[in-house]
ROVO-51586 format. One record per atom (N, C-alpha, C): residue in three letters; x, y, z. Coordinates in pm, whole numbers, plus 50000, padded with zeros to 5 digits. Each point is the difference from the previous one (the first is absolute). Last residue first. Layout:
REM ROVO-51586
ALAXYZ
...
//
This chain:
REM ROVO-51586
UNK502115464150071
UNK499665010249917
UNK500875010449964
UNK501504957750201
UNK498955001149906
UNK499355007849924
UNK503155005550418
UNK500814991649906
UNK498834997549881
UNK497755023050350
UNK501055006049935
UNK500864998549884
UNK496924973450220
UNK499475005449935
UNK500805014849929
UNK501314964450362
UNK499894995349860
UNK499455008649898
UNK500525016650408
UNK501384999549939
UNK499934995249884
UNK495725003550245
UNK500825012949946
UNK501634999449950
UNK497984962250202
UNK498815001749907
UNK501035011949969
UNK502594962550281
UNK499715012049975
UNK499085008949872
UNK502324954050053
UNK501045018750026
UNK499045010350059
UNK498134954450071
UNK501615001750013
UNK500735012849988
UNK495654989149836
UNK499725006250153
UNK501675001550078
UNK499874986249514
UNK499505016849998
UNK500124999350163
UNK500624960049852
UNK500495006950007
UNK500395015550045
UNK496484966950046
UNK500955001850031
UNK501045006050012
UNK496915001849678
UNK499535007650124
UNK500594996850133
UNK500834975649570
UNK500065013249970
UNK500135009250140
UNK501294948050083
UNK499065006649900
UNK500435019950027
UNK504044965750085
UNK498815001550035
UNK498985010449909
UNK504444982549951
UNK499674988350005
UNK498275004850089
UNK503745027649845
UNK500544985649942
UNK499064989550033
UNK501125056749862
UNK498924992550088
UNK501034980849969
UNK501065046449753
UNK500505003750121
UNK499184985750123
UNK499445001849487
UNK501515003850014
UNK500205006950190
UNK495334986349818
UNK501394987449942
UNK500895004750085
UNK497225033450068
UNK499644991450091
UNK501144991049946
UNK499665034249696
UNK501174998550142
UNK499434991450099
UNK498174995549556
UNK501754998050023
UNK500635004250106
UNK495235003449949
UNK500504982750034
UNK501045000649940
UNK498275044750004
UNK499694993450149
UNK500254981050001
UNK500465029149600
UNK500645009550113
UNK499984985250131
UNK497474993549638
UNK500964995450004
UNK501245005050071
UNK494975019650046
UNK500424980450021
UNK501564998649944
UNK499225042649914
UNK499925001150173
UNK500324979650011
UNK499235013349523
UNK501165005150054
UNK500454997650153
UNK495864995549856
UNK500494985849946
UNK501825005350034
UNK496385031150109
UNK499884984050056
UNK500644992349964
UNK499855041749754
UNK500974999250140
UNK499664990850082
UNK497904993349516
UNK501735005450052
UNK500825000550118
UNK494975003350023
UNK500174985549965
UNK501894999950005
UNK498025043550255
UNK499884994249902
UNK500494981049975
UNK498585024150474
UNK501304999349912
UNK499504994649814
UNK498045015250501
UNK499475003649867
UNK501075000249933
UNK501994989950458
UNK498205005549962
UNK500155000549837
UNK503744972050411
UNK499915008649879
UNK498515001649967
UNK501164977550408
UNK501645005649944
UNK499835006949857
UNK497024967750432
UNK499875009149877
UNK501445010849964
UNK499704948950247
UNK499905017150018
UNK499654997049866
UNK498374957950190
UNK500475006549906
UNK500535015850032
UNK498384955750323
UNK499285010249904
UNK501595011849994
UNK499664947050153
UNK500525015050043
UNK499415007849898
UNK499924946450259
UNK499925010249923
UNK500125010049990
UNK501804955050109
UNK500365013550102
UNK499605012349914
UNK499054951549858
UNK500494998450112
UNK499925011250047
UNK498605014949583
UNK500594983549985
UNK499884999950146
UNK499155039949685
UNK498704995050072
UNK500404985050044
UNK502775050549879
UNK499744987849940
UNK498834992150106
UNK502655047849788
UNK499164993050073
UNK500044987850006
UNK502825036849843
UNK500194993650139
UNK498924993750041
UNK499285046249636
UNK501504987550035
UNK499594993550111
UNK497025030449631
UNK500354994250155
UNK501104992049997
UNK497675041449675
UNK501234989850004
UNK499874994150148
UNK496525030849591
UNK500685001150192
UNK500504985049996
UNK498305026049526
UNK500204989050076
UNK500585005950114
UNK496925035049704
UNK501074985649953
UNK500024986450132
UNK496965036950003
UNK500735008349927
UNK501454989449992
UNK495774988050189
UNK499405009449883
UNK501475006649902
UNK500794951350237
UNK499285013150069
UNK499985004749882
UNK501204947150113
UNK500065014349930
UNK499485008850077
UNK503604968350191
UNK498714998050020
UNK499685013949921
UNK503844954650092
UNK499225019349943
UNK499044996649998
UNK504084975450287
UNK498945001549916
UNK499515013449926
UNK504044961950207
UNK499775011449916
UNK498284999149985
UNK501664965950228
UNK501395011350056
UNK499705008649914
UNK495294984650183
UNK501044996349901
UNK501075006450031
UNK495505005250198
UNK500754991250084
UNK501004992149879
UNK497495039549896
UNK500545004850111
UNK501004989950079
UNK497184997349608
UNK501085004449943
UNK500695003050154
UNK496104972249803
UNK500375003950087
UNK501345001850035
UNK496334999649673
UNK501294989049950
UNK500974998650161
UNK495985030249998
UNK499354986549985
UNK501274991049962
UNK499555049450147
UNK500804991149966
UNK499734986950050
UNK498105043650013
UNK498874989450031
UNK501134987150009
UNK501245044649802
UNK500814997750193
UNK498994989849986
UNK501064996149498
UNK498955012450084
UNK500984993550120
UNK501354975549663
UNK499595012749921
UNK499165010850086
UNK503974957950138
UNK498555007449993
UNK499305009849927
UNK504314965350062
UNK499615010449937
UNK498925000849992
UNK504404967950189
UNK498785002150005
UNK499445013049917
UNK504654961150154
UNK499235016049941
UNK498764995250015
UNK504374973050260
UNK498785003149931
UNK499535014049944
UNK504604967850130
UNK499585014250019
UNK498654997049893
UNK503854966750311
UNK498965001749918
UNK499405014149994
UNK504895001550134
UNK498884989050045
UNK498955006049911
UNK504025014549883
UNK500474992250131
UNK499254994550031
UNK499595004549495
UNK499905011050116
UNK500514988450105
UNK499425000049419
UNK500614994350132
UNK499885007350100
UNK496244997749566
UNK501705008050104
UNK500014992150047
UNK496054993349784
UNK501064990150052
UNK501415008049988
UNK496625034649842
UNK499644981050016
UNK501294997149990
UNK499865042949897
UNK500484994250108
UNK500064990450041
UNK498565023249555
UNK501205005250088
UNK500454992750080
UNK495354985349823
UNK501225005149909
UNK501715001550029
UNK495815005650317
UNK500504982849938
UNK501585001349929
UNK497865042250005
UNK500484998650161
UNK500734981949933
UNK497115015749743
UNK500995008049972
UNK501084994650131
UNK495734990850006
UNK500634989849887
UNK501225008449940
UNK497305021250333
UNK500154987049998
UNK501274985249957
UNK497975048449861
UNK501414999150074
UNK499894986750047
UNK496525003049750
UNK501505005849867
UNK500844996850110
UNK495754991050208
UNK500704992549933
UNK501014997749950
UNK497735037750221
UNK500414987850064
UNK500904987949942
UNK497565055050012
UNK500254987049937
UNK501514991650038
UNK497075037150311
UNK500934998749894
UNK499904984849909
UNK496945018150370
UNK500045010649910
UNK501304998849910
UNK495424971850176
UNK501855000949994
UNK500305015049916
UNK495344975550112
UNK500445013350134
UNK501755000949989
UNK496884972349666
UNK499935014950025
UNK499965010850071
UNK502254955149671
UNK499475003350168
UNK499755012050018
UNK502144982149617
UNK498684996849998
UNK499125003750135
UNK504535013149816
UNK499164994849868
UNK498144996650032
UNK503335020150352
UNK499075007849974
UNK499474991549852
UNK502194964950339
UNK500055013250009
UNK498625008849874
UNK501164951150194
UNK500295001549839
UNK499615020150016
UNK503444974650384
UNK498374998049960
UNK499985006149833
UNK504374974350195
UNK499095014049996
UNK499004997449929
UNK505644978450156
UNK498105000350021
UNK498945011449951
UNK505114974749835
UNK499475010450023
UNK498634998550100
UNK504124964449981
UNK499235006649888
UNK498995010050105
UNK504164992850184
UNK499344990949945
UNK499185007149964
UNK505295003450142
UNK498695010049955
UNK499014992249950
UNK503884971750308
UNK499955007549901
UNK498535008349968
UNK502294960950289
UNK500165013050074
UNK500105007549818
UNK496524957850063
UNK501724999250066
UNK500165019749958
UNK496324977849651
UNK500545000550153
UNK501325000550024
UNK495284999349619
UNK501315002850037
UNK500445003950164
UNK495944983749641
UNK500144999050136
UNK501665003350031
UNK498354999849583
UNK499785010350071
UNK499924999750183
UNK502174976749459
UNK499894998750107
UNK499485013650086
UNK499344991149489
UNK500844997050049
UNK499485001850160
UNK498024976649539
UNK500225017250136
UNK500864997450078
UNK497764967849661
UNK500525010749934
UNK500185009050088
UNK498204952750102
UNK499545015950018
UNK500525005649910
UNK501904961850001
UNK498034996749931
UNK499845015550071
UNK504164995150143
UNK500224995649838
UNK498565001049928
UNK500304998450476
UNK500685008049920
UNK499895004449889
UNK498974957050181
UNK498945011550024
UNK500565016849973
UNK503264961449935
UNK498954999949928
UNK499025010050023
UNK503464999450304
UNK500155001749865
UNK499145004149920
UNK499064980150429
UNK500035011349973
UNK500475006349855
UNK499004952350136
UNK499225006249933
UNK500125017550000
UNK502274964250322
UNK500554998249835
UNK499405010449898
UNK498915009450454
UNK501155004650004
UNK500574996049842
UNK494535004250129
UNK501104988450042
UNK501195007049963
UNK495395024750189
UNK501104996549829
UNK501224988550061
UNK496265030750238
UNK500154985849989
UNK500344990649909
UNK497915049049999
UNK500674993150095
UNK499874985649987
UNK500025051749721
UNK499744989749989
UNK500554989750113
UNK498595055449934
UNK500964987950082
UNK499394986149973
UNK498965053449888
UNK499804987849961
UNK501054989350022
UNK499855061250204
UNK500704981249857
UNK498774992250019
UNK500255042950196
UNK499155000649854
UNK500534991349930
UNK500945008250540
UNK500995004849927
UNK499375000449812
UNK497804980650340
UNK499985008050048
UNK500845013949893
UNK498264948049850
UNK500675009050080
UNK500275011150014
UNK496984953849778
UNK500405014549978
UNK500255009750124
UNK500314945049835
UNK499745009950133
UNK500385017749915
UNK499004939849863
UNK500225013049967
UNK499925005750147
UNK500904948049953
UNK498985009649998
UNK500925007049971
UNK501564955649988
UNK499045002250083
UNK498845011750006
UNK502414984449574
UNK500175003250061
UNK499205005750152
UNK500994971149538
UNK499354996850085
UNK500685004850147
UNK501265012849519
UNK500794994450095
UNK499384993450130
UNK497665016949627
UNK500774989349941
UNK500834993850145
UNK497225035450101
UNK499134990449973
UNK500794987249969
UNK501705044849995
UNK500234994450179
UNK499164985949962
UNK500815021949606
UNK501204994250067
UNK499224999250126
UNK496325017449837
UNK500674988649903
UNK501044994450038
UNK499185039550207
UNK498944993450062
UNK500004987049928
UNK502585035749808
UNK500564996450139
UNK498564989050089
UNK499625015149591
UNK500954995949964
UNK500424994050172
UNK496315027949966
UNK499594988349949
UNK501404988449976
UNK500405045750112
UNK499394995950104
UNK499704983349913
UNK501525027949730
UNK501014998950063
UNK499684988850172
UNK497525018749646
UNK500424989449977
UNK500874994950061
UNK497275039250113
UNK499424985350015
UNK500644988349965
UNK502995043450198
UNK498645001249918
UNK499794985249964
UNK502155030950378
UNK500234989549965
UNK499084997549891
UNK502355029950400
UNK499385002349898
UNK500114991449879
UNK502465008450472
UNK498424991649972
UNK499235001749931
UNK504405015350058
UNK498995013350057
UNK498634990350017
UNK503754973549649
UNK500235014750105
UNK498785007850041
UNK500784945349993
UNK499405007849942
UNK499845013850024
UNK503024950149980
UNK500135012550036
UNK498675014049900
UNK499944946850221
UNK500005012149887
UNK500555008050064
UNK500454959150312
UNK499325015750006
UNK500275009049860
UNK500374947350305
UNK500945009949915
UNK498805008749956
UNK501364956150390
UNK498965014249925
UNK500605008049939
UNK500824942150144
UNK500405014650005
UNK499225007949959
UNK500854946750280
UNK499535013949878
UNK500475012049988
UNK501704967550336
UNK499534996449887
UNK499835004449892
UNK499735012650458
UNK501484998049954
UNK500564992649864
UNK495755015850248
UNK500414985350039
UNK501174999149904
UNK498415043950032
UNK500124994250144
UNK500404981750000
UNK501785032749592
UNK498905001750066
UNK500004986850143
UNK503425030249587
UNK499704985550100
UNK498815004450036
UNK500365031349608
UNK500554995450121
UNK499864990450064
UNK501315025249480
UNK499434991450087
UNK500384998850187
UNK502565013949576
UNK498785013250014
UNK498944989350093
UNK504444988049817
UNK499004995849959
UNK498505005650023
UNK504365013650144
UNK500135002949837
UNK498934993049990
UNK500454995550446
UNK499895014349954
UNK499805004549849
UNK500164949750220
UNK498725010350005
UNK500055014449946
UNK503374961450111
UNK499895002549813
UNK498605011450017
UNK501534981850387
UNK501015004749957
UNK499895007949866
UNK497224970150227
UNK499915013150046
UNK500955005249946
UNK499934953149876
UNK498945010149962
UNK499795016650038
UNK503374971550175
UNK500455000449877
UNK498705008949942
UNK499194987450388
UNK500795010250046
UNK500705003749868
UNK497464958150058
UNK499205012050000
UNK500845012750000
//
């Protein structure tokens, strides 16, 4: 079994409780998924006679109860690549579907979204780092308990650092207001080269409570 765990990261799959099986997770960005796609993935879980579906918190589709010979293959019959991603790197994005369709968001959601993915998905960081992106404060993607969130407003984006919702939860500072899309994406890569380059092994908001909210925000902004 330990040969099997070994091979889990490049295989985008995870052990599961009877040490046996495994769950693997499309990668579908923001949870925006259209019918064939849904049908494709409900066909492979069928071929692979897979215990069940789970739609998660996070807008995956988690197939459970894949045998370890058959990961390949189920692979291979999806066409997608891996979205359950893990261990100490930037995982895929979260966010609600903002102003395209919701009518208390006041920014769109998606473009940066999938802009965000784009850029950062699966960095390397000292420890796991989540996003999030709300198009209103209602922040339904819930941007407060991520190491990065946004949240829109009338006059761009507001930036949280340091949240997270695991063992020792911590709500987010606020460190930047009404930032254009540009200076969000500028500020995000500001903020996971010096966490990389100064952190080794604890989350975002760790850190930050380590130096210090106003020092970090110095070194950042």
């Amino acid at each position: 079994m330990s040969k099997n765990k070994s091979n889990m990261p490049e295989k985008g799959a995870a052990v599961q409780k009877d040490l046996e099986t495994y769950a693997v997770n499309p990668y579908i960005p923001g949870g925006l998924v259209d019918p064939d796609t849904l049908r494709k993935i409900a066909d492979v879980a069928e071929k692979y006679d897979a215990k069940f579906l789970k739609l998660s918190s996070e807008h995956r589709i988690t197939i459970f109860g894949i045998p370890f010979e058959d990961i390949d293959n189920i692979w291979k019959d999806l066409g997608m690549g891996p979205g359950g991603l893990s261990g100490k790197i930037v995982r895929p994005v979260k966010f609600c579907i903002g102003s395209s369709s919701c009518k208390m968001a006041m920014q769109k959601t998606i473009d940066i979204g999938m802009e965000i993915d784009q850029q950062f998905k699966g960095t390397k960081t000292p420890d796991k780092m989540k996003i999030a992106v709300s198009g209103c404060k209602n922040s339904c993607a819930e941007p407060a308990v991520r190491d990065i969130g946004l949240i829109g407003t009338k006059n761009g984006w507001n930036v949280l650092v340091g949240g997270n919702a695991g063992i020792n939860p911590r709500l987010g500072d606020l460190i930047a207001e009404d930032l254009t899309e540009e200076e969000v994406l500028n500020l995000m890569a500001k903020i996971i080269t010096y966490y990389k380059d100064h952190e080794e092994n604890k989350r975002l908001g760790g850190f930050i409570d380590n130096m210090g909210l106003e020092e970090f925000k110095k070194e950042i902004l």
